[in-house]
C-alpha positions as CSV (number, residue, x, y, z in Angstrom):
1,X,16.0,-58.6,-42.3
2,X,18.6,-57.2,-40.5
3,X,19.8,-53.1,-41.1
4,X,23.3,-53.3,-43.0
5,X,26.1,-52.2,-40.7
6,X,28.3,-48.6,-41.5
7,X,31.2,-50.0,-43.1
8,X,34.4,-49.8,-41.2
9,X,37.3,-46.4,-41.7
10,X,40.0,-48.6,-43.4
11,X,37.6,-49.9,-45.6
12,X,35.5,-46.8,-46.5
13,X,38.9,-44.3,-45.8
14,X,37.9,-42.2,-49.0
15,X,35.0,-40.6,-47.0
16,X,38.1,-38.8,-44.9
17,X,37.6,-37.9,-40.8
18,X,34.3,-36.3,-41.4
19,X,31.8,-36.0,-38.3
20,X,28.9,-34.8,-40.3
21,X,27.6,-35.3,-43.4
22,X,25.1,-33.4,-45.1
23,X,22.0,-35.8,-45.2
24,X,20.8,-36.7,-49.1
25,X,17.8,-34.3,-49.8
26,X,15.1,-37.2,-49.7
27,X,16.3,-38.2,-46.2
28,X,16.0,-35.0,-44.8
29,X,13.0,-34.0,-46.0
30,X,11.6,-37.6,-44.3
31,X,12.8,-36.5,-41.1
32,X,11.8,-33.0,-41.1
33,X,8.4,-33.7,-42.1
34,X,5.9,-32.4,-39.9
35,X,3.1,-34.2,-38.3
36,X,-0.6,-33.4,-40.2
37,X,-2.5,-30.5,-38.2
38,X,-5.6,-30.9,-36.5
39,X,-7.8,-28.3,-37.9
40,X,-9.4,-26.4,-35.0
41,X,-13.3,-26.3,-34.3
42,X,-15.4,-23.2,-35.6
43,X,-16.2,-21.2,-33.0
44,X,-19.6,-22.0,-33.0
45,X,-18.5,-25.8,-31.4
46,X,-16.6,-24.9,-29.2
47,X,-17.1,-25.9,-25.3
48,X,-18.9,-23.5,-23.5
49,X,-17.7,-23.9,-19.7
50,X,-20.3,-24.5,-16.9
51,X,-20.0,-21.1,-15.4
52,X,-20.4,-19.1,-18.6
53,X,-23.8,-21.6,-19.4
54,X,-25.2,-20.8,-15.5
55,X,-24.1,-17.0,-15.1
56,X,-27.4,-14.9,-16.1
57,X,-27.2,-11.9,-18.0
58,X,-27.0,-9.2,-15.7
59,X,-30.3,-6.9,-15.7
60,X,-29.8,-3.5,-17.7
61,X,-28.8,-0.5,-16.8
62,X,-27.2,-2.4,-13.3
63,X,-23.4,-1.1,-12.6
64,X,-22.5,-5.1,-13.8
65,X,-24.4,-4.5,-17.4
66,X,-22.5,-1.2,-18.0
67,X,-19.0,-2.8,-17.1
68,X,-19.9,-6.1,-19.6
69,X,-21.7,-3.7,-22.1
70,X,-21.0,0.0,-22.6
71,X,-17.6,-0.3,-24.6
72,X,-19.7,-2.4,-27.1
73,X,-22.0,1.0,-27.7
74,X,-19.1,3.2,-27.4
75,X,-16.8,1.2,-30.5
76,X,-19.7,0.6,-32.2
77,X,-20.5,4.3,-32.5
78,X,-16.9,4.8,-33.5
79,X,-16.6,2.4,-36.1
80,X,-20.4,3.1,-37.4
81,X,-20.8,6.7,-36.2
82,X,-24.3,6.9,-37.5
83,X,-26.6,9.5,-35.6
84,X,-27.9,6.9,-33.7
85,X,-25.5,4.9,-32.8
86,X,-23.8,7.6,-31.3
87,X,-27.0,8.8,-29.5
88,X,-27.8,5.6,-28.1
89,X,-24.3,5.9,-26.7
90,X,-24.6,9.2,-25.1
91,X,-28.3,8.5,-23.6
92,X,-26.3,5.4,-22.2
93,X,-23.6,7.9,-20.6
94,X,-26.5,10.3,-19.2
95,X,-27.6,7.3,-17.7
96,X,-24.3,6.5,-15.7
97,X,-24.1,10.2,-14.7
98,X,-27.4,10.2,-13.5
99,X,-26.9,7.0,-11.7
100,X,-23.8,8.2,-10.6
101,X,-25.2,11.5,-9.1
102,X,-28.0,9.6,-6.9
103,X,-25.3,7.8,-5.2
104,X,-22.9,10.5,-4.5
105,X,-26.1,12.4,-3.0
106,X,-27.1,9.6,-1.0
107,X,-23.8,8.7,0.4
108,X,-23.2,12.5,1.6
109,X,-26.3,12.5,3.2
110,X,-25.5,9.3,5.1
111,X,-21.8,10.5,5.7
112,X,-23.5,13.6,7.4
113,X,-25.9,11.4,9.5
114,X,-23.2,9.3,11.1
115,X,-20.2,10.2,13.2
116,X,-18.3,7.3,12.8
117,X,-18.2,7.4,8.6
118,X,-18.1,11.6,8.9
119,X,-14.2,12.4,8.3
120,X,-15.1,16.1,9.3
121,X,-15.7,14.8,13.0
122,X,-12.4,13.1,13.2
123,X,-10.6,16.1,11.9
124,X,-12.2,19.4,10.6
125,X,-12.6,20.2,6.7
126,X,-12.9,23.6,6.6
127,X,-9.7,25.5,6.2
128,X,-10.1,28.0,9.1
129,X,-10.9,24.7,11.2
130,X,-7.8,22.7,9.9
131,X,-5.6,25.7,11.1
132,X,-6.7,25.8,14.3
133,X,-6.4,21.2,14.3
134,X,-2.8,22.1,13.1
135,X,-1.8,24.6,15.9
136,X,-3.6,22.4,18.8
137,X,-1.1,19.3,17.1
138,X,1.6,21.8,17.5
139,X,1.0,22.0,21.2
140,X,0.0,18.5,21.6
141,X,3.0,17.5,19.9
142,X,5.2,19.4,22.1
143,X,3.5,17.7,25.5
144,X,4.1,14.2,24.2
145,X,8.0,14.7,22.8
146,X,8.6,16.4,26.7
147,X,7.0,13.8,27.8
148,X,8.8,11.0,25.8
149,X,12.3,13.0,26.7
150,X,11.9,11.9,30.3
151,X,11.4,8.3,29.6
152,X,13.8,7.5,26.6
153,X,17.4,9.5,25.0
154,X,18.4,9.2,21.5
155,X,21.2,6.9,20.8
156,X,23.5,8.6,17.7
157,X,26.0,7.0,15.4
158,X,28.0,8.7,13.5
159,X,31.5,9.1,11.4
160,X,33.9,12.0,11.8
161,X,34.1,12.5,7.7
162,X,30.6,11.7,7.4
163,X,28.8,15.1,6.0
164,X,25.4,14.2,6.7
165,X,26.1,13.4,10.1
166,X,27.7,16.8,10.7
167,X,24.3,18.5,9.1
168,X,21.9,15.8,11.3
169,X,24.0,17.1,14.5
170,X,22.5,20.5,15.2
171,X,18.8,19.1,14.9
172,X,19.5,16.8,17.8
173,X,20.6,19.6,19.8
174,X,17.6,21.4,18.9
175,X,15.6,18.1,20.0
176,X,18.0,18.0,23.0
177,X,17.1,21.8,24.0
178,X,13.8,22.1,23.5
179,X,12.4,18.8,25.0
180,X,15.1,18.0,27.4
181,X,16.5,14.4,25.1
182,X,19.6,13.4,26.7
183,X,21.4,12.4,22.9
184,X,23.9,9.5,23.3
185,X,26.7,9.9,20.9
186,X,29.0,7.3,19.7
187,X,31.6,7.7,16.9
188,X,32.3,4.8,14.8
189,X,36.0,6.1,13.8
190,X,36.4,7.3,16.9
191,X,37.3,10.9,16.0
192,X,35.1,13.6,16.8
193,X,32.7,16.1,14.3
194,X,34.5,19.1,13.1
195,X,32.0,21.6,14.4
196,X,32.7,20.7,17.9
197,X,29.0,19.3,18.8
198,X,29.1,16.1,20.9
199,X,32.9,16.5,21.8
200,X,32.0,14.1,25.2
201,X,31.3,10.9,22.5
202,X,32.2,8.1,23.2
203,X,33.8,5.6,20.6
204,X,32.1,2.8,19.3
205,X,32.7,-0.8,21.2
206,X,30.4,-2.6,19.0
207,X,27.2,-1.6,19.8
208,X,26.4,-0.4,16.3
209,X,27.5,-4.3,14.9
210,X,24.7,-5.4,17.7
211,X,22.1,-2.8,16.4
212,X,23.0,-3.6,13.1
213,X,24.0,-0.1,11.4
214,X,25.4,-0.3,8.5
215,X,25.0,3.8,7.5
216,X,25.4,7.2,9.4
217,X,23.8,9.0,10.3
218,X,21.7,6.4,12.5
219,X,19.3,7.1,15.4
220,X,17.9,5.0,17.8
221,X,15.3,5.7,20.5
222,X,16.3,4.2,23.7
223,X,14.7,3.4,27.3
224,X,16.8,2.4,29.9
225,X,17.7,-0.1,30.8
226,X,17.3,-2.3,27.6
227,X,14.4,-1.0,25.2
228,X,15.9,0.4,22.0
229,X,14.0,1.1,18.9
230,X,15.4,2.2,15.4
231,X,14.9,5.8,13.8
232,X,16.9,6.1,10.9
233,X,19.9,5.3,9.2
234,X,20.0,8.7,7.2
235,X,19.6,11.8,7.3
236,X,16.1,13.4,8.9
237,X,14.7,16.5,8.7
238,X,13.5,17.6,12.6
239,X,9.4,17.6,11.7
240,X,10.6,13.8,10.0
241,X,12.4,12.7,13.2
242,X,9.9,14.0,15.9
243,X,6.9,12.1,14.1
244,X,8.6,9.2,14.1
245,X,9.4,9.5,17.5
246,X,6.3,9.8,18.5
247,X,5.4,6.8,16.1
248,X,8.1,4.8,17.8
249,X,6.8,5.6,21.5
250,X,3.1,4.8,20.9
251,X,4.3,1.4,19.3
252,X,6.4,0.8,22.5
253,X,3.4,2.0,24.3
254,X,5.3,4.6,25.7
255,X,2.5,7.1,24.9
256,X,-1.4,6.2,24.6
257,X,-3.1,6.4,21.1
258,X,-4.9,9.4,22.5
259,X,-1.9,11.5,23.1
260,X,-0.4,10.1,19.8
261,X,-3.8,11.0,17.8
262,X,-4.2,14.5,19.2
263,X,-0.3,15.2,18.0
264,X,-1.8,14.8,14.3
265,X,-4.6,17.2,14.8
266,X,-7.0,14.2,14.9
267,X,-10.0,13.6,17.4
268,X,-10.2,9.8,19.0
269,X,-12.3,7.5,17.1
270,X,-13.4,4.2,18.1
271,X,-11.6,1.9,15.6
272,X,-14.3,-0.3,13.4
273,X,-12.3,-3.3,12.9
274,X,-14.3,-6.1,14.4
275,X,-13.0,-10.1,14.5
276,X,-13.4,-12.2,11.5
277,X,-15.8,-14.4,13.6
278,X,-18.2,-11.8,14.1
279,X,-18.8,-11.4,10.6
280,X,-20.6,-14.4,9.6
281,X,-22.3,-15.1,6.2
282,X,-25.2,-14.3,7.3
283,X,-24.1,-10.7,9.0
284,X,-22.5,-10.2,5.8
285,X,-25.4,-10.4,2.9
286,X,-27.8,-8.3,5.4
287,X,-26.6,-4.7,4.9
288,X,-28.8,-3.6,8.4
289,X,-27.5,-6.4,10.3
290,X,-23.8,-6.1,9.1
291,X,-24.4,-2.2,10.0
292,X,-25.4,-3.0,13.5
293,X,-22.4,-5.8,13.9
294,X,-19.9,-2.8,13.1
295,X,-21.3,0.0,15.3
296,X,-21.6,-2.6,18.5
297,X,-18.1,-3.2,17.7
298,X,-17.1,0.2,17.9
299,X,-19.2,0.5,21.2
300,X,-21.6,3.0,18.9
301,X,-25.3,3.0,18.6
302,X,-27.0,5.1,16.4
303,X,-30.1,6.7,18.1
304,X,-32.5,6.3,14.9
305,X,-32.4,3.5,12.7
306,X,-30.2,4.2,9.4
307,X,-32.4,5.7,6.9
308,X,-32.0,6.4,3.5
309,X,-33.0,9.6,1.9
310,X,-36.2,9.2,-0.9
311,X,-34.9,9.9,-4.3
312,X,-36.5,9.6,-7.7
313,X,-35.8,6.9,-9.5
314,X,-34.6,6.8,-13.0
């Protein structure tokens, strides 16, 4: 049977020019009806995934076992704080600390039996020792910016109403006195500084649309005749502006990483960072062989095998 048609405006005009009508309540509540709810499964049937069915239980006591199991001790002390729930939590903590003691002793004693993992070697600990690391970077530091200032000047960009510019000035002429840097102004409005320093500028031709600055002051390190490397667009103090100097010229490789490391106060290390190839699966779940991989890498062979200090167990 077919559905009865609306009927027509002019025949059904007393209904007026309405373009919704509220819906009788029976109607409604057939279309707002939801659909039945499927009740869930109890816990107890629900899927357990593969992994969760084929992981063991870690042993007890292991580092895994505390991380999956002491916060059930510790909130079941606090919500039953019965004398030996709360024991049982605390001989669980002596545990860790003991646990955690014996590794801290053994590493230090294996720290202290190799150079390469002994940060004392690369630069000293000791405070008397760190002085004397910071003075020798002091003088090392010197060498390397004199001998940077022969290679490379310091291309500046600056504004004439610009006030950080005016304070960034009289550290370049400190730089430009003390290590012989040749500093290469250029003023973007083409007016000069107030306090007189760099009146030979030149004005700016639109170099600094080429390098890209965009703020003032900015520095650039440059090497004739066409290296140029950004410093800063901002203001730097002159300990912030002669590291990265120095970091500048040993990327260029204007400076070797021995002259760059002794301007930190740091001994040369042989880098332990070996190809991806080298360390195979195998390599990897053998601690002795992986061991071995890294100091052949490093062009470093212990002259005893690695040994382990004898400790107690628990």
């Amino acid at each position: 049977m077919l559905p009865t048609p609306e009927p027509s405006f002019f025949i059904d005009k007393e209904r007026g020019w309405f373009w919704r009508e509220i819906e009788p309540e029976s109607k409604k509540q057939e279309n707002t009806k939801s659909p039945p709810k499927t009740k869930a499964p109890p816990p107890d049937l629900l899927p357990v995934t593969s992994t969760d069915a084929t992981k063991p239980e870690p042993a007890p006591l292991t580092a895994e076992w505390f991380r999956k199991n002491i916060e059930h001790y510790r909130d079941k002390a606090i919500d039953d704080p019965s004398p030996k729930n709360v024991a049982a939590y605390y001989y669980l903590q002596r545990v860790m600390m003991y646990k955690a003691q014996r590794f801290t002793d053994v590493a230090r004693h294996v720290i202290m039996s190799d150079p390469l993992l002994d940060e004392n070697q690369r630069r000293p600990i000791a405070t008397f020792a760190a002085n004397e690391a910071n003075h020798q970077a002091g003088l090392a530091s010197e060498q390397a910016l004199g001998s940077i200032a022969r290679q490379a000047g310091i291309l500046f960009f600056f504004r004439s109403d610009c006030p950080y510019c005016h304070i960034q000035a009289p550290l370049l002429s400190l730089l430009e006195k003390r290590f012989g840097f040749k500093v290469y102004a250029v003023s973007l409005d083409g007016k000069p500084m107030p306090s007189g320093l760099y009146a030979d500028f030149h004005s700016d031709q639109g170099q600094a649309h080429l390098l890209g600055v965009v703020s003032t002051p900015a520095l650039f390190l440059m090497k004739p005749p066409t290296e140029i490397v950004q410093l800063s667009q901002g203001t730097l103090s002159l300990d912030d502006l002669s590291g990265r100097i120095l970091l500048a010229a040993k990327e260029s490789g204007w400076i070797d990483d021995a002259m760059f490391e002794a301007s930190r106060g740091q001994r040369p290390t042989p880098a332990i960072l070996p190809p991806p190839s080298a360390m195979t699966a195998e390599v990897m779940s053998n601690p002795v062989e992986m061991i071995d991989v890294l100091q052949r890498q490093a062009g470093y062979l212990a002259s005893e095998p690695l040994q382990t200090p004898v400790l107690r167990s628990p």
